[in-house]
C-alpha positions in Angstrom: -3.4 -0.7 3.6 -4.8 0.3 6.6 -8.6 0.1 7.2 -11.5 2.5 8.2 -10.0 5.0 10.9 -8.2 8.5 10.9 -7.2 8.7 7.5 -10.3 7.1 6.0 -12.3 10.1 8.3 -9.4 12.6 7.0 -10.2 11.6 3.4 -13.9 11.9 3.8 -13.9 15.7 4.9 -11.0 16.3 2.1 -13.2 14.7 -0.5 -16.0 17.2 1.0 -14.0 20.0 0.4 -12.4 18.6 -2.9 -15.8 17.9 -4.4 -17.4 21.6 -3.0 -14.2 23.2 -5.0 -14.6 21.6 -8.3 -18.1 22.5 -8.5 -17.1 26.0 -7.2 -14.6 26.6 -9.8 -17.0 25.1 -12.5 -19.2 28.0 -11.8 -22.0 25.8 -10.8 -24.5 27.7 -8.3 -27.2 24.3 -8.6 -26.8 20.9 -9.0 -25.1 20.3 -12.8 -25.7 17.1 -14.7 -22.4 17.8 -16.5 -19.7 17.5 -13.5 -18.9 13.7 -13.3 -18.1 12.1 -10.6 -15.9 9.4 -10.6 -15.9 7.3 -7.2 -13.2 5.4 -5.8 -12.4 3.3 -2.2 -10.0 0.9 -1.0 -6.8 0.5 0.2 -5.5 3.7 2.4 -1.8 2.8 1.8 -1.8 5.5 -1.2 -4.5 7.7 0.6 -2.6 10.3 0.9 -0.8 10.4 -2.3 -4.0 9.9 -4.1 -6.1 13.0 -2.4 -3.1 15.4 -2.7 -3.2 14.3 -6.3 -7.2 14.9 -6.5 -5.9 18.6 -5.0 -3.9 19.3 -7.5 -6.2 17.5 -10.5 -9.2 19.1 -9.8 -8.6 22.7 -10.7 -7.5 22.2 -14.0 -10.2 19.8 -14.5 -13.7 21.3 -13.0 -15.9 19.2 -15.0 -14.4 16.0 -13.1 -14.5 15.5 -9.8 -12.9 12.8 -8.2 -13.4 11.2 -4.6 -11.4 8.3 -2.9 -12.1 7.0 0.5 -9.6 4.6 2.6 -11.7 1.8 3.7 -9.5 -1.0 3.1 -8.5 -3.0 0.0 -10.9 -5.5 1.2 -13.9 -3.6 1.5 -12.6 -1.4 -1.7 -12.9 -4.8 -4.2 -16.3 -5.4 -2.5 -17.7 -2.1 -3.0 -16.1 -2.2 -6.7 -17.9 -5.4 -7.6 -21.0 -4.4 -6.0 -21.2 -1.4 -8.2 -21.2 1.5 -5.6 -17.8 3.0 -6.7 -16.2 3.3 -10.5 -12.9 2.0 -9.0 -10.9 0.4 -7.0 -7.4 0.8 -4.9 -6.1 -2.6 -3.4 -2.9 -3.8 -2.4 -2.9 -7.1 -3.1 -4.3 -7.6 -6.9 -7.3 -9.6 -7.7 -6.7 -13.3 -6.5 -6.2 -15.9 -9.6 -10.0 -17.4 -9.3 -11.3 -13.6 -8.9 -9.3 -12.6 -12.4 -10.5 -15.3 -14.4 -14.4 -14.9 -12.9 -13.8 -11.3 -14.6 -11.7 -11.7 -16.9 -12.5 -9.5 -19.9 -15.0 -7.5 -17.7 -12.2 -5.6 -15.2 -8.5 -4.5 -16.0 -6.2 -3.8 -12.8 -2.2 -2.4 -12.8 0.1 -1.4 -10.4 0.4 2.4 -10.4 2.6 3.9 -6.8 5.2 2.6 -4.8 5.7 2.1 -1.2 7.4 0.4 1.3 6.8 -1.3 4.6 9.0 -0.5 7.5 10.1 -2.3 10.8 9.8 0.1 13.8 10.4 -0.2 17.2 10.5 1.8 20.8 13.8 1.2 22.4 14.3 3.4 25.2 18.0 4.4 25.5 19.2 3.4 22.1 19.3 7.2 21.1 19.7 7.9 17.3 21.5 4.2 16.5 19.6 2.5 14.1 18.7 -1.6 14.8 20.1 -3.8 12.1 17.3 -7.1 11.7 16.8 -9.8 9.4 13.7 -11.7 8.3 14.4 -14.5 9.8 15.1 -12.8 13.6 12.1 -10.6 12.9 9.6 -13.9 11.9 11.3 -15.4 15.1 10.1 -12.6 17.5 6.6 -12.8 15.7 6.4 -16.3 15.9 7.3 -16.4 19.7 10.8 -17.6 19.3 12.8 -14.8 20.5 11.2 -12.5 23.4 13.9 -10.6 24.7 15.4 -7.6 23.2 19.3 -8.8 24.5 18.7 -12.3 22.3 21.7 -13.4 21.0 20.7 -12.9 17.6 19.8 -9.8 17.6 22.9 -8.8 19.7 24.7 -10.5 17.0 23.2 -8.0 14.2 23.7 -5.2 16.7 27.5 -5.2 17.9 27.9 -2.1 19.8 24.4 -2.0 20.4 23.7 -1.6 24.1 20.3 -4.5 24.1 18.0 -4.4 27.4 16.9 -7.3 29.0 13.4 -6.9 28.7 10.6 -8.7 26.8 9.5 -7.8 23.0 6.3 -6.6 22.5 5.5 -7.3 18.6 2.7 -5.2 17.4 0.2 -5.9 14.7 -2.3 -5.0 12.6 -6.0 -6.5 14.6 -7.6 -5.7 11.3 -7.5 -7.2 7.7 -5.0 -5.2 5.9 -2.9 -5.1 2.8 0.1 -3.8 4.6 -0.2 -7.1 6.9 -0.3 -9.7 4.0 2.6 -7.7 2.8 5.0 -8.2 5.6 3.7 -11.8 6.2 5.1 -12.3 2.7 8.2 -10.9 3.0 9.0 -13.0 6.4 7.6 -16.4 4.1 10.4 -15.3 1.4 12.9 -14.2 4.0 12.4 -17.0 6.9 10.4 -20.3 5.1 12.0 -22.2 7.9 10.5 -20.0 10.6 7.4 -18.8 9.1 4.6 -20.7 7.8 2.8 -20.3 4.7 -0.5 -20.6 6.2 0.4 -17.3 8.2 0.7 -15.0 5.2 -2.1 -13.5 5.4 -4.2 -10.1 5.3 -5.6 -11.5 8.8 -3.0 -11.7 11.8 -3.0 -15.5 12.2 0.5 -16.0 13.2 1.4 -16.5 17.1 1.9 -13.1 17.8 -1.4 -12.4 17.8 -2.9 -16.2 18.7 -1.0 -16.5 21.5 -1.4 -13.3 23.5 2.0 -12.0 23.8 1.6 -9.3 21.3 -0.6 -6.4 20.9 -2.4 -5.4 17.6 -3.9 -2.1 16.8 -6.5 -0.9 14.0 -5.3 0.7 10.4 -1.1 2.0 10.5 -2.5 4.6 12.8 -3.3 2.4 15.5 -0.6 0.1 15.0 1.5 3.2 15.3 0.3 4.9 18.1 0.9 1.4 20.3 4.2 1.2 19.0 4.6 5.0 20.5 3.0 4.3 23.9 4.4 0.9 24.5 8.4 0.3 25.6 10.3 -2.4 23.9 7.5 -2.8 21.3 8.1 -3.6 17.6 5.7 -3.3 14.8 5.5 -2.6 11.1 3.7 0.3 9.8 3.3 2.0 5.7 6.8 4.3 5.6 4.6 7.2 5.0 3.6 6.8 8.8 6.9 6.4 10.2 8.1 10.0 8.5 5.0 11.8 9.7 5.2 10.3 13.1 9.4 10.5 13.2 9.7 6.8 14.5 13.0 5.0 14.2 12.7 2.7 11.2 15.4 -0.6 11.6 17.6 -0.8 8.6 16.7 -4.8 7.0 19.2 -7.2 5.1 17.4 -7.6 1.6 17.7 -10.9 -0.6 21.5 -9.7 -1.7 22.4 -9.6 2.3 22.5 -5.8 2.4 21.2 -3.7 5.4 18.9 -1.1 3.9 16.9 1.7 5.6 13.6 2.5 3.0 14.7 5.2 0.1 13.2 5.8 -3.1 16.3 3.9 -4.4 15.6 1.0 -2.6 11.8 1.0 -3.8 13.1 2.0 -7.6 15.9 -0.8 -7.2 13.1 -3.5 -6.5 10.5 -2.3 -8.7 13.0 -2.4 -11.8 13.1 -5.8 -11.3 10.0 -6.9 -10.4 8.2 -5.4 -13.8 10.3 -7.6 -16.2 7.6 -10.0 -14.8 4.1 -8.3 -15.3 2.0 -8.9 -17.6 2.1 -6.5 -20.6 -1.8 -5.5 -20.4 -4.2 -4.0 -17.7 -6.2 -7.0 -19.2 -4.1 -9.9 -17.5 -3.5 -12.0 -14.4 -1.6 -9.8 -11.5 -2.1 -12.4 -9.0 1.3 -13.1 -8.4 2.7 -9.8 -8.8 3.6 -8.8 -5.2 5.6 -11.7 -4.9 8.1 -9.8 -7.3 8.3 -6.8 -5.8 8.9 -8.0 -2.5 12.2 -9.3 -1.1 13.0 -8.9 -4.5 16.4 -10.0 -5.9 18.1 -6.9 -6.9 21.4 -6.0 -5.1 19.9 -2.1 -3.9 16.1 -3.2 -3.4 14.7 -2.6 -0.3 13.6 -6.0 0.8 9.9 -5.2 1.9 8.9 -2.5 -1.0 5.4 -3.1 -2.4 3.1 -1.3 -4.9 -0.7 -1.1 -4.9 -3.2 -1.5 -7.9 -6.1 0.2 -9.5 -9.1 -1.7 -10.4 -11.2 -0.7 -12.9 -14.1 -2.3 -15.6 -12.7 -2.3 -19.3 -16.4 -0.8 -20.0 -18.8 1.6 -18.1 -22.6 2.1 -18.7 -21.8 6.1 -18.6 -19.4 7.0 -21.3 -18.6 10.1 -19.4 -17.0 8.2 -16.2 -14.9 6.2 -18.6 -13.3 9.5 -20.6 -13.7 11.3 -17.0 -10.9 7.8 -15.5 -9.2 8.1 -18.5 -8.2 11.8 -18.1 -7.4 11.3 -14.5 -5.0 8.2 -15.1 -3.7 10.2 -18.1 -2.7 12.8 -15.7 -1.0 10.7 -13.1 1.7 9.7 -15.5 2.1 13.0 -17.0 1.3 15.0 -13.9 1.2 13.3 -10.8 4.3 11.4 -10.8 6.1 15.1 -10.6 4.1 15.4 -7.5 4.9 12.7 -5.1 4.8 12.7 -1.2 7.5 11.7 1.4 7.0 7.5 1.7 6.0 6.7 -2.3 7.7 6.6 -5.6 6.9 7.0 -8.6 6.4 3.9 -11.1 8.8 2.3 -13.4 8.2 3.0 -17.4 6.9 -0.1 -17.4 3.5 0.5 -15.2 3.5 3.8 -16.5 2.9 2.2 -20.1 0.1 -0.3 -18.2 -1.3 2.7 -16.7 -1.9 4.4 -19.8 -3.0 1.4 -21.9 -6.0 1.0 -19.3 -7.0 5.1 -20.3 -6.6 4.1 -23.9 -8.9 1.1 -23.0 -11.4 3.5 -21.5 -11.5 5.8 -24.3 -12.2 2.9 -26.5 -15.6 3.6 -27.6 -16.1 5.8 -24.6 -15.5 2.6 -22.2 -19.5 2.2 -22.8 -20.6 -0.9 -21.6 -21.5 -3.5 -19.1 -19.5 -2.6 -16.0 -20.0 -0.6 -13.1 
């Protein structure tokens, strides 16, 4: 979700290191035509999960090395479709008009779950946690509440001892995956408050129009403002939240629950969002996220999300295509054993999409027309 910054820098040394150890444990002393490389960029919402998967993939594969750099899911599709990487990882799926200008040509499915979580700096709250709901969190964003002791919010918060000082809301100054997300969930949970013309993977709501917020670059920068600035709010991937041990606000889902992120919350909302996929890599995702989040399942955590692979249905080198196919394979037999603090697995159901886009790929060797 986040765009080129520390974690796209971390994951270019770790691919370094990665791609050094594969040909190491290959044996290979000179270049060798027989290691493939299979390139990917995009989104750096699963960054993390995905390199500490290449980690663990890579010695039991040393024919197959595979790189991954965070650049955003923007950037990710346009280095995809320009041909400079063999995949892609976005958050948001292809748009309608993109899928059917491709359709045939690319495949995409969900494939890691995540969650987006509301975190604040509250001097003097101590360990209590804030209660919010959409709608008081698209009114702060929107300009509508400004001070932390709002009636609202003192409302959600009985108990709660609230200053009297003015909200900073913090926000993503780049385009970003994790943005569009929560600008969707406050559409679903606030249509009253918040516009649809402000969901969006570009901040274009008054927070960030108007001045009286502060935005920072990739979840990194978002989160270090957050840190440094009192009485700020923000939203950030969860991941970043554990590393960085912020407070994260427990939010009312669709059901009217108060949920802090768990892996419950993000199963609870994904079990209901994949009765509504389509059954093949092959089809039109374009609404999927709209599923998944605020999604109307008692437990879900209201602002859980996934992110996609893209990938061609064919590849001029047969080799990339069995070399994708192994590595997807391995994710669902493998990799979902092996998941870091802030993700969850997927459902059986994207598992089965997951592996019908390696059986694609194998297919003839996935020789073709693509990338």
């Amino acid at each position: 979700m986040v765009g080129c910054g520390f974690r796209a820098f971390t994951a270019l040394l770790i691919m370094s290191a990665v791609t050094l150890s594969a040909l190491a444990l290959a044996g290979y002393v000179t270049p060798a035509s027989s290691v493939v490389l299979v390139r990917g960029a995009g989104a750096t919402f699963p960054l993390p999960q995905i390199l500490d998967w290449i980690r663990l993939f890579t010695p039991t594969h040393p024919g197959i090395v595979v790189s991954y750099l965070g650049i955003g899911s923007g950037a990710g599709q346009a280095a995809f479709f320009e041909g400079t990487t063999n995949f892609c990882g976005s958050d948001p799926p292809l748009t309608h008009k993109a899928w059917l200008k491709h359709h045939g040509r690319v495949m995409q499915t969900p494939y890691l779950l995540g969650a987006v979580v509301i975190t604040y700096n509250l001097p003097g709250l101590g360990n209590a946690t804030l209660r919010l709901t959409g709608k008081v969190i698209a009114m702060i964003y929107a300009g509508k509440i400004r001070y932390w002791d709002n009636p609202l919010i003192k409302e959600l918060n009985p108990g709660l001892k609230l200053p009297h000082k003015e909200i900073v809301p913090v926000y993503r100054a780049d385009a970003s995956g994790t943005q569009y997300i929560f600008t969707l969930f406050l559409r679903k949970s606030a249509p009253s408050v918040w516009r649809a013309s402000w969901v969006s993977k570009v901040a274009k709501f008054p927070a960030a129009t108007q001045g009286f917020g502060r935005g920072g670059k990739g979840n990194p920068g978002v989160a270090e403002v957050i840190l440094h600035t009192p009485y700020s709010i923000g939203f950030v991937e969860w991941g970043y939240a554990i590393e960085k041990r912020m407070p994260v606000a427990a939010i009312q889902n669709a059901a009217g629950k108060f949920l802090k992120p768990s892996v419950e919350g993000l199963e609870a909302a994904a079990a209901e969002a994949v009765k509504h996929l389509p059954k093949t890599p092959l089809g039109d995702f374009s609404r999927d996220l709209n599923y998944i989040v605020y999604a109307n399942a008692p437990n879900a955590y209201p602002i859980a999300c996934w992110t996609h692979l893209i990938l061609w249905t064919h590849y001029k080198n047969p080799a990339e295509a069995r070399a994708l196919a192994t590595f997807l394979k391995w994710i669902v037999r493998v990799g979902y054993h092996h998941i870091l603090p802030g993700y969850a697995p997927a459902p059986q159901g994207v598992r089965e999409l997951v592996l019908k886009a390696a059986q694609i790929l194998e297919s003839e060797d996935g020789a073709g027309a693509g990338g």
